[in-house]
C-alpha positions as CSV (number, residue, x, y, z in Angstrom):
1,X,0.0,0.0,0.0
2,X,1.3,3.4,-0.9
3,X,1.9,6.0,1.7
4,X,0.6,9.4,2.2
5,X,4.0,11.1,0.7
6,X,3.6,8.8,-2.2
7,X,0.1,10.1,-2.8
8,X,0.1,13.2,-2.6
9,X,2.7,13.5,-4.9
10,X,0.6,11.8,-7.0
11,X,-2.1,13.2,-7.3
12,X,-0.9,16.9,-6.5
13,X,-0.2,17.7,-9.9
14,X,-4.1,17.3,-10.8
15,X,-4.8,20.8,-9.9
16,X,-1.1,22.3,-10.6
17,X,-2.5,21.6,-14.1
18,X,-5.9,22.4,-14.5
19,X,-6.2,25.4,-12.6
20,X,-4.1,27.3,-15.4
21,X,-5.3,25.9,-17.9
22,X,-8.8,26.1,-16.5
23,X,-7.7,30.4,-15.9
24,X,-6.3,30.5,-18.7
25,X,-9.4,29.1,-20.9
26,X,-11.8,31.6,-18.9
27,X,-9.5,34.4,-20.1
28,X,-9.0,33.4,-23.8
29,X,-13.2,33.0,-23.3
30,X,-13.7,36.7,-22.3
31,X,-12.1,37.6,-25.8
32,X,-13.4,35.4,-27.7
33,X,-17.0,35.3,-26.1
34,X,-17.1,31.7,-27.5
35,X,-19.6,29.4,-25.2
36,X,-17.4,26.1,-26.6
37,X,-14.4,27.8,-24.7
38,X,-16.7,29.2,-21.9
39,X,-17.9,25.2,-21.3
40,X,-14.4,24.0,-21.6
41,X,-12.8,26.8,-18.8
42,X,-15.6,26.3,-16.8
43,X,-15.3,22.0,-16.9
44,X,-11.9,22.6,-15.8
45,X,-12.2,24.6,-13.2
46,X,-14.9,22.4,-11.8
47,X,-12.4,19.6,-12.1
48,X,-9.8,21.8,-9.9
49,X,-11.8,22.5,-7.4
50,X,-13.0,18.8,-7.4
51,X,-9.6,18.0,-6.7
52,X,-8.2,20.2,-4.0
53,X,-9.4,18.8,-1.1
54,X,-8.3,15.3,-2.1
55,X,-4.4,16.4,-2.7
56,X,-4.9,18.4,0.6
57,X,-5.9,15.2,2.9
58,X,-3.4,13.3,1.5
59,X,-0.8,16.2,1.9
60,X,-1.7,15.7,5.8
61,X,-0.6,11.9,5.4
62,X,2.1,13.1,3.5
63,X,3.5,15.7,6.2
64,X,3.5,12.9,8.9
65,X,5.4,10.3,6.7
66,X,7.9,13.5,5.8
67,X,8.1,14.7,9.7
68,X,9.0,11.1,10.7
69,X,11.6,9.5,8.3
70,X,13.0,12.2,6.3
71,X,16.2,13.9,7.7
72,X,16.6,17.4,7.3
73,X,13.5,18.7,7.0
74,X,12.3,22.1,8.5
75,X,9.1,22.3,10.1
76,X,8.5,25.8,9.7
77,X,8.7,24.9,5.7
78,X,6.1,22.6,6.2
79,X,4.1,24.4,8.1
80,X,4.0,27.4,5.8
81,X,3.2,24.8,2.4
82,X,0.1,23.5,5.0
83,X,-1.4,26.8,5.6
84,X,-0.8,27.9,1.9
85,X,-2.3,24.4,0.6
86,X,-5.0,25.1,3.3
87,X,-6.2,28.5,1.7
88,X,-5.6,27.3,-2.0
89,X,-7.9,24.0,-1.3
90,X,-10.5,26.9,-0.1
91,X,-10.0,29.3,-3.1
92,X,-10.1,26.3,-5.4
93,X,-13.3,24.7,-4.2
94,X,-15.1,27.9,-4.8
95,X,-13.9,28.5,-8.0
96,X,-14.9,24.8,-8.6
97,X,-18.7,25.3,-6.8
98,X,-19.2,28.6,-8.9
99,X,-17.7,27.0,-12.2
100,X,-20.4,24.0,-11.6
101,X,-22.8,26.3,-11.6
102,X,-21.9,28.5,-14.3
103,X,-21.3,25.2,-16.4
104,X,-24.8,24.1,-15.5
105,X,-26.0,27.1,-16.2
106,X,-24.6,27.6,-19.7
107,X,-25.7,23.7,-20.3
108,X,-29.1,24.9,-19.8
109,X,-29.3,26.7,-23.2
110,X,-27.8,24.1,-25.0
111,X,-30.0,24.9,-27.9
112,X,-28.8,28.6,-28.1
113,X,-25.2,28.3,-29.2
114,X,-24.6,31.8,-28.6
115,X,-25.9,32.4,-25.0
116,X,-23.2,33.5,-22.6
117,X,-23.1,33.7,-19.0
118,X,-24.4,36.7,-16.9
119,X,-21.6,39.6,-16.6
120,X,-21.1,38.8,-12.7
121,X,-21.1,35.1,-12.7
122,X,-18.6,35.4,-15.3
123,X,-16.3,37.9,-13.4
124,X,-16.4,35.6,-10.3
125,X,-15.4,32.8,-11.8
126,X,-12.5,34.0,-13.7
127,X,-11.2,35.9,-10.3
128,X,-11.5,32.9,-8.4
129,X,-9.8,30.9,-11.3
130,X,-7.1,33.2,-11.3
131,X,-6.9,33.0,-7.6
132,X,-6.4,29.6,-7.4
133,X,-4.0,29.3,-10.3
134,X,-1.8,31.9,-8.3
135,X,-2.1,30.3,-5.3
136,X,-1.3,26.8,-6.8
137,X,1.6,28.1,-7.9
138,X,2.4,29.6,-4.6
139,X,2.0,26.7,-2.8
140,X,3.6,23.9,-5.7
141,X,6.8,26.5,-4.9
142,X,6.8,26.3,-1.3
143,X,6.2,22.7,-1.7
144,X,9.5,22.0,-3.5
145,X,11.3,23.5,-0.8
146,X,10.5,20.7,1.9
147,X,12.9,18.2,0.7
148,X,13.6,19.0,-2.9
149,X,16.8,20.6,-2.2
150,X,18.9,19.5,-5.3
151,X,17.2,21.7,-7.5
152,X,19.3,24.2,-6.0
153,X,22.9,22.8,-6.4
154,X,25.4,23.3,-8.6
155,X,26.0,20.6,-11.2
156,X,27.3,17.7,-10.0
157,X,26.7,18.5,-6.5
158,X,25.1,15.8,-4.2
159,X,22.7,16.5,-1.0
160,X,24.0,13.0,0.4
161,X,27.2,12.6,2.7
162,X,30.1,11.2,1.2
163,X,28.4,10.9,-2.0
164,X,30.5,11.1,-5.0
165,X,30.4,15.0,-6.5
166,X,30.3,13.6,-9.9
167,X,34.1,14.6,-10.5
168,X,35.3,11.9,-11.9
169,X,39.4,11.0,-10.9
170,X,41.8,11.6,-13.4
171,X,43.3,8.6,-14.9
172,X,47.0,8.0,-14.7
């Protein structure tokens, strides 16, 4: 059976992903005004928010499996990527919760291909997708800092004692 760690960095890219894209969509569907790229913005937000709270249980499983047999790690660091994944779980659910009901909304008139959304459901949705894409973002960086130290080292570097640095010896 998989540990917590192991989930959550499994599934934790779900909404790394799709809340972007899903921001991203909503914007290119303000200038376009298409409702084929209002549904598809709107779907993936809802699929976001749909997954936030999932990556943020198993990121509890995950912080107890990291606190208890990883050396090294700082729990200030993880304390700081818990309360961010706390408030970006909450952003995201609501953009998720108002994208389901925009997208059931605009399903609604499926037999007008040109109906858009009301001005104000629109403009929530697209700030709260933009939220949570920033805050993803925010909280995917702070996540990389618990133990992913080698991203910072120089080539050839090595985050284990008495590793090999990679030089290799010269030959005689």
């Amino acid at each position: 059976m998989p540990n917590g760690a192991y989930l959550h960095l499994l599934i934790n890219h779900v909404p790394v992903i799709l809340a972007p894209i899903g921001a991203l969509a909503l914007l290119i569907a303000w200038l376009t005004q298409r409702r084929a790229v209002w549904l598809y913005g709107l779907a993936t937000i809802t699929l976001a928010g749909a997954s936030a709270y999932p990556v943020m249980f198993t990121g509890h499983s995950a912080e107890h499996v990291v606190m208890h047999n990883v050396a090294g790690v700082n729990r200030s660091v993880v304390h700081e990527h818990e309360e961010a994944g706390e408030l970006t779980m909450w952003i995201l659910l609501a953009a998720g919760v108002v994208g389901a009901y925009a997208w059931w909304n605009l399903g609604k008139t499926a037999g007008s291909p040109n109906t858009i959304l009301a001005l104000w459901l629109r403009a929530l949705v697209t700030v709260l997708a933009l939220a949570g894409a920033g805050m993803v973002a925010y909280t995917s960086d702070l996540g990389g800092d618990i133990v992913h130290h080698e991203i910072d080292l120089p080539p050839g570097a090595s985050t284990l004692p008495n590793a090999p640095t990679g030089q290799h010896a010269p030959t005689p």
